[in-house]
C-alpha positions in Angstrom: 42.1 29.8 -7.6 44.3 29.3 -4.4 41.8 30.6 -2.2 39.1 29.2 -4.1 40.4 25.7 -3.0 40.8 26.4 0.4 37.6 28.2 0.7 36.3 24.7 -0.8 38.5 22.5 1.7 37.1 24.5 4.4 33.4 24.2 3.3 34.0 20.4 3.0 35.1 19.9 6.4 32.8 22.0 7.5 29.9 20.1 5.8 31.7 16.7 7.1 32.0 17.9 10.9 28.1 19.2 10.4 26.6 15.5 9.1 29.0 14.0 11.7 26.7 16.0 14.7 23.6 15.5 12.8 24.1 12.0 12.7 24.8 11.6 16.0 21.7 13.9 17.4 19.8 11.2 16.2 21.0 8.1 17.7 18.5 6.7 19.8 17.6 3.8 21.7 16.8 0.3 19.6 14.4 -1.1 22.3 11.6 0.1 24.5 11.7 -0.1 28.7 11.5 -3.4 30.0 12.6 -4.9 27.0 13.4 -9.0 27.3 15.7 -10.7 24.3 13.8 -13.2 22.1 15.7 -16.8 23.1 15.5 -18.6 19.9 15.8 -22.4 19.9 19.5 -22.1 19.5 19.9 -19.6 22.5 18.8 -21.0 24.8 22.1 -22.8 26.2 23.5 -19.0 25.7 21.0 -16.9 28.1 21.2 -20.0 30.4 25.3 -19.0 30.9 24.2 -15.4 30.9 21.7 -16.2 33.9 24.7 -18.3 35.3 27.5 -15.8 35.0 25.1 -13.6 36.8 24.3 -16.3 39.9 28.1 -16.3 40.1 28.4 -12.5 40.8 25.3 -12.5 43.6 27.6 -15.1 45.3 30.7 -13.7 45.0 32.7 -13.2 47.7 34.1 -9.7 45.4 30.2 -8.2 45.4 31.0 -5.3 47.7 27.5 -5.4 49.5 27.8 -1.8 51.5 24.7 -0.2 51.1 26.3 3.6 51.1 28.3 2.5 47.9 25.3 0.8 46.3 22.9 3.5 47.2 25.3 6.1 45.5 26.0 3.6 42.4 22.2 3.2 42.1 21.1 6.7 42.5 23.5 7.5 39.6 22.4 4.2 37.2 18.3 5.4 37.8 19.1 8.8 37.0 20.8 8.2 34.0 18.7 5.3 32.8 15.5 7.3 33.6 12.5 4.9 32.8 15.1 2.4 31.9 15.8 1.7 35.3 13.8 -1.0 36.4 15.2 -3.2 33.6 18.7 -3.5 35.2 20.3 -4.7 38.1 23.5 -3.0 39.4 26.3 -5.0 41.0 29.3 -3.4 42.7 32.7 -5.8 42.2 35.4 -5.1 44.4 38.3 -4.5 41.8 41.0 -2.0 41.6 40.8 -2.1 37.8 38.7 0.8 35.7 35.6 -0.6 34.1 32.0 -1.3 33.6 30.0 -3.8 31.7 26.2 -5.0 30.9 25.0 -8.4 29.9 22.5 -8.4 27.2 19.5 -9.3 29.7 20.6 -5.9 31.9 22.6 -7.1 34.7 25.5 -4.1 35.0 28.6 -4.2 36.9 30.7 -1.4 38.1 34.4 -2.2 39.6 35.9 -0.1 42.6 38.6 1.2 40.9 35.9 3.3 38.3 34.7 5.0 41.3 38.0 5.4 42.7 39.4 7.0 39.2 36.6 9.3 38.7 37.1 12.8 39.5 32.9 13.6 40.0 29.9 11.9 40.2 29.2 13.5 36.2 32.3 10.8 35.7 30.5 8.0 37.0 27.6 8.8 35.3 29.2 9.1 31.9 30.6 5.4 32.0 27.1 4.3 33.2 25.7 6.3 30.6 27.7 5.3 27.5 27.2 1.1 29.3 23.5 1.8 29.2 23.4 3.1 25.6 25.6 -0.3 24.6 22.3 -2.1 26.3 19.4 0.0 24.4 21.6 0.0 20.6 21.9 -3.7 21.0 25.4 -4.1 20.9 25.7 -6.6 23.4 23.2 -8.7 22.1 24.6 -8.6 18.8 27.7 -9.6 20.1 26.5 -12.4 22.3 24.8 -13.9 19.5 27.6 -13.6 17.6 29.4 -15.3 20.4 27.9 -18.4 20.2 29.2 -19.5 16.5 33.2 -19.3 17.6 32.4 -20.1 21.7 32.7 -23.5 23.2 29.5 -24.4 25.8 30.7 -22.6 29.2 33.1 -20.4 27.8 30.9 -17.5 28.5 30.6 -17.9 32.0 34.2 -19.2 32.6 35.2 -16.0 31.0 33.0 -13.7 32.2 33.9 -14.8 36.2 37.3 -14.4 35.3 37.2 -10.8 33.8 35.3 -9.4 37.1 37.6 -11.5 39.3 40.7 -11.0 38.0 41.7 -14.2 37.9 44.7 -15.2 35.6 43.3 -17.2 32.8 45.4 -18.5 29.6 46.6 -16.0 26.8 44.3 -18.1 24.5 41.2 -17.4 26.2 42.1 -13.8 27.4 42.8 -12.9 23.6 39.3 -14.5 22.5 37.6 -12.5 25.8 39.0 -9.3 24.6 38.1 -10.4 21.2 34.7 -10.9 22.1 34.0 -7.6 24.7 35.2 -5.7 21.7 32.4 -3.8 19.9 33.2 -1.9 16.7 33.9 1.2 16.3 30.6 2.2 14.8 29.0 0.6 17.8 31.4 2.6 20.6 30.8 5.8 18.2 26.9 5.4 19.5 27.7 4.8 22.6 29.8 7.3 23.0 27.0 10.4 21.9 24.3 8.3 22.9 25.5 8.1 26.5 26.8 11.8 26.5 23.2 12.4 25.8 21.5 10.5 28.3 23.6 12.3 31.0 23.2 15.8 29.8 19.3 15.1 30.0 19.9 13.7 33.1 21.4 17.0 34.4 25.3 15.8 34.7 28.0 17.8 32.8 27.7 16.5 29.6 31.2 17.2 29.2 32.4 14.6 31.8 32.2 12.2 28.7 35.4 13.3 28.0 36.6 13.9 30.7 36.7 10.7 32.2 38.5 9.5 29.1 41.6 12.4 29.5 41.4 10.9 33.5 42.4 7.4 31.6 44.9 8.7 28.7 46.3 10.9 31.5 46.8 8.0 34.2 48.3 5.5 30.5 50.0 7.8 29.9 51.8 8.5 32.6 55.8 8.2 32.8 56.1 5.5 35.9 53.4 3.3 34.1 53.8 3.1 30.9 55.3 0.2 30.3 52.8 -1.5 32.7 49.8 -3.5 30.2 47.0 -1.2 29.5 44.0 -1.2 31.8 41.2 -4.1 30.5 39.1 -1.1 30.2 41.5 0.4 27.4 41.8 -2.7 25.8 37.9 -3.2 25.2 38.0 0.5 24.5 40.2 1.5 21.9 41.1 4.5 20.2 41.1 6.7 23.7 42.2 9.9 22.0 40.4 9.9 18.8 37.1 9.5 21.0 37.7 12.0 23.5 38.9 14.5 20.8 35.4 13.6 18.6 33.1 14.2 22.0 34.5 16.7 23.0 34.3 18.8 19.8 30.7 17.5 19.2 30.1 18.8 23.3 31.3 21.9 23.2 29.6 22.4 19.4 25.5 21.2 21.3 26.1 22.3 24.7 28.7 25.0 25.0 32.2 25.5 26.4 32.7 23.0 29.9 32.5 25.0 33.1 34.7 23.3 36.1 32.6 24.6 38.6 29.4 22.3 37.1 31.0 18.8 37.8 28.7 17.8 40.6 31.9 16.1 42.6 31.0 17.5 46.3 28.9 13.9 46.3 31.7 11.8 44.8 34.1 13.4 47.3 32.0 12.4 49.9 31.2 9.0 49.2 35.1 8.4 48.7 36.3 9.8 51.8 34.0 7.3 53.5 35.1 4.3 52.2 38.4 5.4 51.2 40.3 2.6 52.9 38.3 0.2 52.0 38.3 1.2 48.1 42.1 2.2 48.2 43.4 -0.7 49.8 42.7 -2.9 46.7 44.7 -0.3 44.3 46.8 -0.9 46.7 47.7 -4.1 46.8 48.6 -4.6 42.9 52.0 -2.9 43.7 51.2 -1.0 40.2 52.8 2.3 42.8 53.3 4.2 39.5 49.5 4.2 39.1 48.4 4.6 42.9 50.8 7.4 42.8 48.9 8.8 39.9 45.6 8.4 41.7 46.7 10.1 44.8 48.4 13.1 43.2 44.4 13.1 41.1 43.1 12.6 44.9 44.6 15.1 46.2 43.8 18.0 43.6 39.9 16.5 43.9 40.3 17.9 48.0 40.4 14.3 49.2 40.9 15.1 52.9 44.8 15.1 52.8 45.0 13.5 56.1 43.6 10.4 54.0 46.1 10.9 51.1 49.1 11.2 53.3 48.4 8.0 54.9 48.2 5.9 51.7 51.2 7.7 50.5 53.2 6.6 53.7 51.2 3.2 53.0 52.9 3.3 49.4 56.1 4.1 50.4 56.4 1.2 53.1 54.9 -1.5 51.1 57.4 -0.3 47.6 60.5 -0.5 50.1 63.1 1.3 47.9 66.5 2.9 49.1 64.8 5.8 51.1 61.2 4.9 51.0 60.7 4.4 55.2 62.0 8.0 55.3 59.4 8.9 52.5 56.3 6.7 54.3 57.4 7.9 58.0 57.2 12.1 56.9 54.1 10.5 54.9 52.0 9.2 58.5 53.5 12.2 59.9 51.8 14.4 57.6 48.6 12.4 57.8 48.6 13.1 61.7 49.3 16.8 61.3 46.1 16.6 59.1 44.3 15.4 62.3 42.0 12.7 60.7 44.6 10.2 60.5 43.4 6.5 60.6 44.3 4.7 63.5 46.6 2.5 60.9 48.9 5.4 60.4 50.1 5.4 64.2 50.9 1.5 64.3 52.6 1.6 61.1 54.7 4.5 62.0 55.8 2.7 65.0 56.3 -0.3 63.1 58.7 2.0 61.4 60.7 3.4 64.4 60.6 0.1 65.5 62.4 -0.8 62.4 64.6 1.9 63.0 65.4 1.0 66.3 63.6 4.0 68.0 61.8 2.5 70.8 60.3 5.3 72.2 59.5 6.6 69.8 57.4 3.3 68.6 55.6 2.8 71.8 54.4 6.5 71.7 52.5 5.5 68.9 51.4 2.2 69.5 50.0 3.4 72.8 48.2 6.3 70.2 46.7 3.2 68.1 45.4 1.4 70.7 43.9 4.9 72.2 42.9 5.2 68.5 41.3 1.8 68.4 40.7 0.0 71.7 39.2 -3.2 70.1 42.0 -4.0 67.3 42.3 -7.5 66.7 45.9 -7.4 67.2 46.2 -5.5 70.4 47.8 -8.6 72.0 50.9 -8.0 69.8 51.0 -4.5 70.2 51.1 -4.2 74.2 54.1 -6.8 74.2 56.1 -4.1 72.3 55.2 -1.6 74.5 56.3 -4.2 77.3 59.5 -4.0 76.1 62.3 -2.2 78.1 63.2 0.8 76.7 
C-alpha cells in the first residue's frame, strides 16, 4: 500500500507538471499585427494621456538618441516581434534602473541599466520578449482600462513620466503606480512562456528567460545590497524565484538542457564596450556601490575589456571615499592602464589622486598623459595650471 501511494503521488505530479506545459504550449497571441484598441466613449480622455505620456518621452531630455544603441535595441525588438514589429515604437531611456515596459497602443521603453545588466543579447531579448507577449495577451489594456475607475484625470501621465524619470514622487502615488503596473500572476505566467516562446522561434537561447531572472535574484540578493529597496523591476515583477524555477523546468522539459556556449553575447559585449562610459556612468552615480560592484564583478566574467572594468572600479572607489578607498581606486586606474585601453579619465583622476596625496610628480606625469590622451578636454585650462606648478 506504501508504495502504492507514492507511486500515486508520483503519477499526480507528474500529470500536474504535464497539463502545466500543455497549457502553456498553447498560449498565444490575443490580437492580430497592426492591431489598434477600440476607444470607447469613455476612453477617450485615457488614450489621449497614453498619446501624451508618449510626447513626453520623444521630448525627454533622458531618450538616449545614439543610433548604435537604438539600432542594436531595434534589431533585437523586430526579431523578436517578427510581423509584430511595425506596430511598436522603441524608445531607449537613459536610466540606471533594470526594466522595460509597453503602453497598450505599443510604444515600448527599454532603460540603460537592462542592457547594462544583461549578460547576452538572448537576455535582452527575453525581457523584450516576455514585454511583447504582455502587449499581444492584452494585459496592458486590461489594466489601463481598469485604470481609469480608481485614477484621477492626469494621473497616468504624471505617473508614467515619473516612473521612466526617476523622479521622487509621494508614497501615495508610488504605491497606486506599483499597484497599477502590477499584472497578476496568471497574466506574468503567459508572459513568461509566451515570451520564452517568441525568442526561441526567433533563434535566441530560449533559456535566457531564466536566466536573466537568476542575473536579478543574484544581484537582490547580494550581501552589500540587500537592505537597499528592490529594483522597480522586482517590485512589478514579483515572485522572482518561483518564476525562474517554473521556466526553467518547462525549458529544459521543450527544448533541452541550456548550453553556455549558445548565448549569442559576442554582440552584447560589443555594443557595451562602446558605450560603456556612457551607460555606466549613470549606475554610477546612484552611489548604490554594493550594486555597481555587483555589475562589474558580472562585467568582468562577461570579458568586458578589463581595462574598462578597472577604470570604473578605481571610479568606484574614489567617488565611495572610505578609509582606504584612494589606495583601492589608484591600483584600480593603475590596472586599467596596464590593460592599455584606458580612457583618458583614468590618467586625470589618478593625478587628481597623487595630487591628493601630495605627489606632485607623480600627478603632472599623468595629467600631461590626459591631455596627450585628449588634446581638446574642456578642462585643459585647469589641468596645465597644475602642471605649472613647482615641483
Amino acid at each position: 500500500m506504501k508504495y502504492l501511494q507514492q507511486f500515486i503521488q508520483v503519477g499526480l505530479v507528474a500529470l500536474l507538471c504535464a497539463s502545466l506545459a500543455i497549457g502553456q504550449e498553447y498560449v498565444d497571441h490575443k490580437i492580430p499585427p497592426g492591431y489598434e484598441p477600440e476607444q470607447g466613449p469613455d476612453e477617450k480622455g485615457l488614450w489621449m494621456e497614453v498619446d501624451e505620456y508618449e510626447k513626453a518621452i520623444q521630448h525627454s531630455a533622458l531618450l538616449v538618441t545614439d543610433p548604435e544603441i537604438n539600432n542594436y535595441v531595434g534589431s533585437i525588438v523586430c526579431r523578436v516581434a517578427a510581423e509584430y514589429c511595425e506596430d511598436f515604437r522603441v524608445y531607449v531611456i537613459r536610466n540606471p534602473g533594470f526594466n522595460a515596459s509597453m503602453t497598450a497602443t505599443g510604444s515600448m521603453q527599454i532603460w540603460t541599466g537592462l542592457l547594462l545588466r544583461a549578460r547576452s543579447s538572448d537576455e535582452v531579448a527575453a525581457v523584450i520578449g516576455h514585454e511583447i507577449a504582455h502587449y499581444t495577451r492584452l494585459h496592458m489594456l486590461e489594466r489601463l482600462r481598469g485604470l481609469k475607475k480608481g485614477m484621477a484625470a492626469g494621473t497616468l501621465l504624471d505617473l508614467g513620466i515619473a516612473i521612466f524619470s526617476g523622479v521622487s514622487i509621494p508614497v501615495g502615488q508610488t504605491a497606486a503606480l506599483l499597484s497599477a503596473l502590477s499584472f497578476s500572476r496568471e497574466q506574468e505566467s503567459e508572459a513568461d512562456f509566451l515570451g520564452a516562446r517568441l525568442i526561441a522561434e526567433a533563434a535566441y537561447d530560449p533559456h535566457a528567460a531564466y536566466l536573466v531572472w537568476e542575473g536579478l535574484i543574484a544581484e537582490e540578493a547580494s550581501a552589500a545590497v540587500k537592505r537597499r529597496e528592490p529594483g522597480l523591476f522586482s517590485k512589478t515583477h514579483p515572485d522572482a524565484e518561483d518564476r525562474a524555477a517554473e521556466l526553467k523546468t518547462w525549458i529544459e522539459a521543450k527544448y533541452g538542457p541550456g548550453d553556455a556556449e549558445a548565448s549569442s553575447n559576442n554582440e552584447h559585449i560589443k555594443m557595451l564596450e562602446e558605450h560603456y562610459l556612457f551607460l555606466m556612468e549613470d549606475q554610477l552615480d546612484t552611489n548604490r556601490f554594493g550594486r555597481t560592484e555587483e555589475l562589474l564583478q558580472r562585467h568582468s566574467a562577461m570579458g568586458i575589456d578589463p581595462s574598462l572594468v578597472r577604470f570604473f572600479y578605481g571610479e568606484m572607489f574614489r567617488q565611495r571615499g572610505k578609509e582606504g578607498d584612494d589606495e583601492r581606486a589608484m591600483v584600480a586606474y593603475l590596472h586599467s592602464i596596464e590593460g592599455g585601453s584606458a580612457p583618458s579619465l583614468t590618467y586625470k583622476n589618478l593625478g587628481y589622486l597623487y595630487l591628493k596625496a601630495h605627489k606632485m610628480p607623480e600627478a603632472q606625469l599623468n595629467f600631461r598623459r590626459y591631455l596627450e590622451a585628449d588634446p581638446k578636454a574642456s578642462d585643459r585650462a585647469m589641468i596645465e595650471f597644475y602642471l605649472e606648478e613647482e615641483t
